[in-house]
N, C-alpha and C positions, 0 to 999 in steps of 0.2 A: 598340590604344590602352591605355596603361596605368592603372589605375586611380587617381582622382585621389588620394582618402584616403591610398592606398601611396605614392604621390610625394610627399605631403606630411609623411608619416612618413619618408622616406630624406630628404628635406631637413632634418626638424628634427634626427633623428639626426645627418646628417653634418656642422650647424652645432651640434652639443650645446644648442644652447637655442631659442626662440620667440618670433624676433622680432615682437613687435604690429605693429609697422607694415608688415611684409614680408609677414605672414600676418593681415589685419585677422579671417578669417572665423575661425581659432582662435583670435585673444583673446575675441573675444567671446562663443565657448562657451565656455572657462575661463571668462570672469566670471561666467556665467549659472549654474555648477555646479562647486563645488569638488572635489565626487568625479569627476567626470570630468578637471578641472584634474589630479588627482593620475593619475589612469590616463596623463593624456598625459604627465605626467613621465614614469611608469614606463616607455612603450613609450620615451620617447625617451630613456629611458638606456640599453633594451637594444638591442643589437646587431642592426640593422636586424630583418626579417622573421623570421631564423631566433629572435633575442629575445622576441617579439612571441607567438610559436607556443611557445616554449619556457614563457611565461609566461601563455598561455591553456590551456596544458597542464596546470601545477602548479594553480592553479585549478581544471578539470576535478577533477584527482585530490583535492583538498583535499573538493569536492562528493560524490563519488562514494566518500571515507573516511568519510564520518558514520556515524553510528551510524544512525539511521533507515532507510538507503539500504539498509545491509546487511541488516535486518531487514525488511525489503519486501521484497527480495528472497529470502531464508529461506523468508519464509510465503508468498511466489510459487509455490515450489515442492517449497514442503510441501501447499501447496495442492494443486496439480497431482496428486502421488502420492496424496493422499487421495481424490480424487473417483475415480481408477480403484479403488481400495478400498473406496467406499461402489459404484459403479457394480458392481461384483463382486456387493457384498453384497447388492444387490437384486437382482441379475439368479441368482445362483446361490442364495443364501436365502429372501429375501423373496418372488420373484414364486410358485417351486414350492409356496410357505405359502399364496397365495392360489389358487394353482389349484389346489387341493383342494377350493374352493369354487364354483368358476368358470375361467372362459380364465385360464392364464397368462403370456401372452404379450400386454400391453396394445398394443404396437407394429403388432401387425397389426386394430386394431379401427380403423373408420372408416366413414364416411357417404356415398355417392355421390350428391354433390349435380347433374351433368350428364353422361352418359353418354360415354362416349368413339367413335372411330372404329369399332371392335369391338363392340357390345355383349356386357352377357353379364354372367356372375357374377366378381367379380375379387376372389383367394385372399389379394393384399396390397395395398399401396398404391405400390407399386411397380410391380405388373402394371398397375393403375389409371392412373399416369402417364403408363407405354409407351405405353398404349391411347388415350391423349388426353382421359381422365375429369377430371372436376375432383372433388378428393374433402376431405371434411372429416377431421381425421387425428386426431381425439379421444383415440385410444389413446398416442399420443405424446404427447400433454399430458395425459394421466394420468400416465406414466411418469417422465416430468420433475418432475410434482408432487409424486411419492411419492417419489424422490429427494432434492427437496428438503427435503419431510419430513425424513426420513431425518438426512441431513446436519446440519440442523438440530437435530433431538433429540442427534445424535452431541455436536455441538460444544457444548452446550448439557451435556451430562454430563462431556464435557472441561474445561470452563472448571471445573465444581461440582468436579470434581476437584484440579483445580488449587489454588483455594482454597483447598479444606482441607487440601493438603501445604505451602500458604505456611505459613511458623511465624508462629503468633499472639505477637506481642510480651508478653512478660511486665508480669505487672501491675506499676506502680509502685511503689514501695515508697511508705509514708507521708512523708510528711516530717517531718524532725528537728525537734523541739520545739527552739523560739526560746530564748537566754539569758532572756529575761522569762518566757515559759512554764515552764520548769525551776524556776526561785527562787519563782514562784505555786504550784508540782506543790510544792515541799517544806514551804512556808510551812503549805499545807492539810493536810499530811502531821503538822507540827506541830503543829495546832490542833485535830488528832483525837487526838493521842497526850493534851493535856492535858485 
């Protein structure tokens, strides 16, 4: 069964215009809305379905050139490349800087809150799972924290960087004394001279 909308677009196309009385249900969307009135011109100027798709296309692409879109997409993934770069930077810097003090490795720290099918002592939280333990995973949301830290302090030195290579606009120059201010600047210039 073919769809109605489509039939009713190859009809207005292949009569070039819309008749009201033959089609009551589209005059009375055109009246209700001019901007749709014009979209229904435009499809039924173009050349049935392939017109139709040709001009939901150029749209598509008209959305998808802005400026904003490509910049979204940019910092998508630049995004992306930086967090395995701060994830590096904690995993091969920052955590060996804390286990000088203590565990390094936050990921295997956790709480067994119900024992599993095995009991017993379990090395990760992984073994813990296998085993059927229900476990609280603390060291993981350490690690995420200090992460985000992390991140934050970064982006946070980036931007302050940023700013101060914007070029600060030069100061204004004063402005030009008025033809009235000039002949007052000489007048007083004259009444010191006598």
């Amino acid at each position: 069964m073919p769809v109605p909308w489509l039939s009713l677009l190859r009809r207005i196309s292949s009569q070039g215009h819309a008749d009201a009385a033959a089609i009551p249900a589209l005059a009375c969307v055109t009246q209700v809305s001019g901007r749709l009135k014009s979209h229904v011109g435009l499809y039924t100027s173009a050349k049935g379905l392939r017109g139709i798709l040709k001009y939901m296309f150029a749209e598509f692409r008209k959305f998808i050139a802005k400026g904003n879109m490509i910049d979204l997409a940019v910092g998508i993934m630049i995004g992306a490349a930086f967090t395995a770069i701060v994830n590096s930077f904690v995993k091969d810097l920052i955590s060996p800087i804390i286990g000088l003090f203590g565990k390094s490795n936050f990921d295997n720290m956790f709480l067994v809150l119900k024992e599993g099918t095995s009991p017993g002592a379990y090395t990760t939280p992984d073994v813990a799972a296998k085993a059927g333990a229900v476990t609280l995973n603390y060291g993981s949301f350490l690690t995420a924290f200090i992460n985000f830290a992390i991140v934050g302090f970064v982006l946070f030195l980036i931007v302050k960087a940023a700013n101060k290579l914007k070029s600060e606009p030069a100061p204004a120059a004063p402005p030009e004394p008025t033809n009235e201010e000039k002949l007052l600047t000489e007048i007083r210039d004259l009444l010191k001279e006598k």
